[in-house]
N, C-alpha and C positions, 0 to 999 in steps of 0.2 A: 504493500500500500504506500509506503516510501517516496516509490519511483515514479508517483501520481503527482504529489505534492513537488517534489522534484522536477519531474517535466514544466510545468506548471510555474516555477520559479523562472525554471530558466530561458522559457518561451517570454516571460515579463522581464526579465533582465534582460534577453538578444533583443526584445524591442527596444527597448531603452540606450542601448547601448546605438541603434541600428538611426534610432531620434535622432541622438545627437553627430552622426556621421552626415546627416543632411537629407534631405529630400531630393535626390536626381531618381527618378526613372531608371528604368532596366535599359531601357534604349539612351540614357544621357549619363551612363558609369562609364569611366574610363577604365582602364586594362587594369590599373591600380585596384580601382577601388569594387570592380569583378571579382580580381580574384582576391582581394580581402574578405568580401561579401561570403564568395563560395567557403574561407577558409573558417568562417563566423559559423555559416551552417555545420560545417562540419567536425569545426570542437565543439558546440553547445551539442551535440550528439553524443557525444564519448561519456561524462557523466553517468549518463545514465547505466553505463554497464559497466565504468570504471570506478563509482563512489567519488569522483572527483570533483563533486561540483565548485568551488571555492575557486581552482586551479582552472577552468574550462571556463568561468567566468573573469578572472583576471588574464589571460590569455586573449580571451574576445577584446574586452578595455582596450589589449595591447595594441591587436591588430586594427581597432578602432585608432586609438591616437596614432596608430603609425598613417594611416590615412590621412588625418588630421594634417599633420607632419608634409607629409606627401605633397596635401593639395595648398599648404600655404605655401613652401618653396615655389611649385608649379604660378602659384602668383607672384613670388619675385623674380623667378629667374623665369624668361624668356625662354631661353634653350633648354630648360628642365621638363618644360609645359609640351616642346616639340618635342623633346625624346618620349615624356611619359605618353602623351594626348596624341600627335600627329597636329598633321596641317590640313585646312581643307583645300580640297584639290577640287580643280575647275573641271570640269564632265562636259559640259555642253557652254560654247560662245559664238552667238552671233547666229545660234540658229545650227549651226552643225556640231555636232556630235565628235568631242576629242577620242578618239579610237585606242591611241596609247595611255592617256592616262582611266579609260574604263577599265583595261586590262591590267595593268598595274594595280587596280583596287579589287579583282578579280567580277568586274559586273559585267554583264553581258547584256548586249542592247534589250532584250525582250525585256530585264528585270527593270533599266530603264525607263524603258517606255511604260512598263507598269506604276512606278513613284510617278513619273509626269501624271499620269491618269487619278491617282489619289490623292496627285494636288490640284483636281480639275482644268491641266491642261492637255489641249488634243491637237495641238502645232506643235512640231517640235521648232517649225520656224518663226512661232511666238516669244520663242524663248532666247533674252538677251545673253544671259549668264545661269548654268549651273552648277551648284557645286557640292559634292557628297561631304559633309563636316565629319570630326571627328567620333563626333557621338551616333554617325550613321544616320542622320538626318539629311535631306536635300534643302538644301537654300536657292535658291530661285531668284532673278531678276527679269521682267515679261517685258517684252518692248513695246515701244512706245503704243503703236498701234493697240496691242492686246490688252494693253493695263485697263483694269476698270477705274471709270468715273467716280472721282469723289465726292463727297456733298460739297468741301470747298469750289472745287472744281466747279460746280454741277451751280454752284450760287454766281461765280462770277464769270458764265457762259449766260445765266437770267440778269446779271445786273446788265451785262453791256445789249441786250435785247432793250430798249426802250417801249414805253406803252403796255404791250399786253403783259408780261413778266412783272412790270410794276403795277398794273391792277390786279394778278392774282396774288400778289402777296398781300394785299390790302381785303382779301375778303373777309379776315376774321376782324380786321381793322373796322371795318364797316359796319358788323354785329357787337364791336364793344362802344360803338359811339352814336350809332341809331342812327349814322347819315349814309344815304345809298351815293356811291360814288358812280359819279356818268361813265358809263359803259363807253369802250373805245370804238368799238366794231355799230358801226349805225344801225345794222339788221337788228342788233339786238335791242333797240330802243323800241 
């Protein structure tokens, strides 16, 4: 009945332990902090058949602060961060597709074209810059033509409209002040 209480403990202590190492995603750990992670599951295991829980939990700490450790040098040093993380590397510019460096990351155009399609694109010649990050994410830059319209955008295409752009913006204007403003269009009078 022990090993109840036990599991139990040290399921509550790898989370805690697991808090304070950060909140990245399985998809945003770096090779560090992988294979810290895998090496956390796999001493908080041992306890249980070895009586050691004390040791299997100082041990996790360890492997925790050495992460710690890890990921602040990775923030001073520059060169630390490309040894541990990588670089992100450019996959697609200008609309074509870099062939050497997909191969060097081992992706192959079909896997490609599949991440374009999950970020809702279906040009590949939409696309200004791509780039696979280290965390295996794509970053994406759409040109000019494909990029969606923003509201800024989208307000100062109706300011430079004069007349009817300035009378629809005035229609709630008109129900907070009880005065109908002259309609531009004559039909509609």
């Amino acid at each position: 009945m022990a090993w109840i209480w036990k599991s139990a403990f040290l399921v509550i202590a790898g989370m805690i332990l697991l808090r304070v190492s950060g909140r990245k995603s399985i998809s945003q750990m770096s090779v560090a902090t992988t294979v810290i992670m895998i090496s956390i599951g796999t001493t908080i295991v041992q306890p249980i058949a070895n009586n050691e829980l004390w040791k299997a939990i100082g041990s996790a700490a360890i492997f925790i602060v050495s992460l710690l450790i890890i990921e602040y040098l990775q923030l001073k040093f520059d060169w630390l961060e490309n040894l541990m993380s990588g670089r992100s590397k450019i996959i697609i510019e200008n609309g074509q597709i870099i062939p050497k460096n997909l191969r060097s990351l081992r992706i192959t155009v079909d896997m490609l074209e599949m991440r374009l399609r999950q970020n809702g694109i279906s040009n590949l010649s939409d696309v200004k810059f791509a780039t696979l990050e280290p965390n295996g994410q794509m970053g994406y830059e759409l040109m000019r033509h494909a990029k969606p319209v923003t509201i800024g955008e989208l307000e100062r295409i109706l300011d430079l409209k004069s007349g009817i752009a300035m009378e629809q913006s005035s229609l709630f204007q008109e129900s907070k002040t009880n005065h109908h403003a002259t309609p531009i269009d004559p039909k509609l009078q």
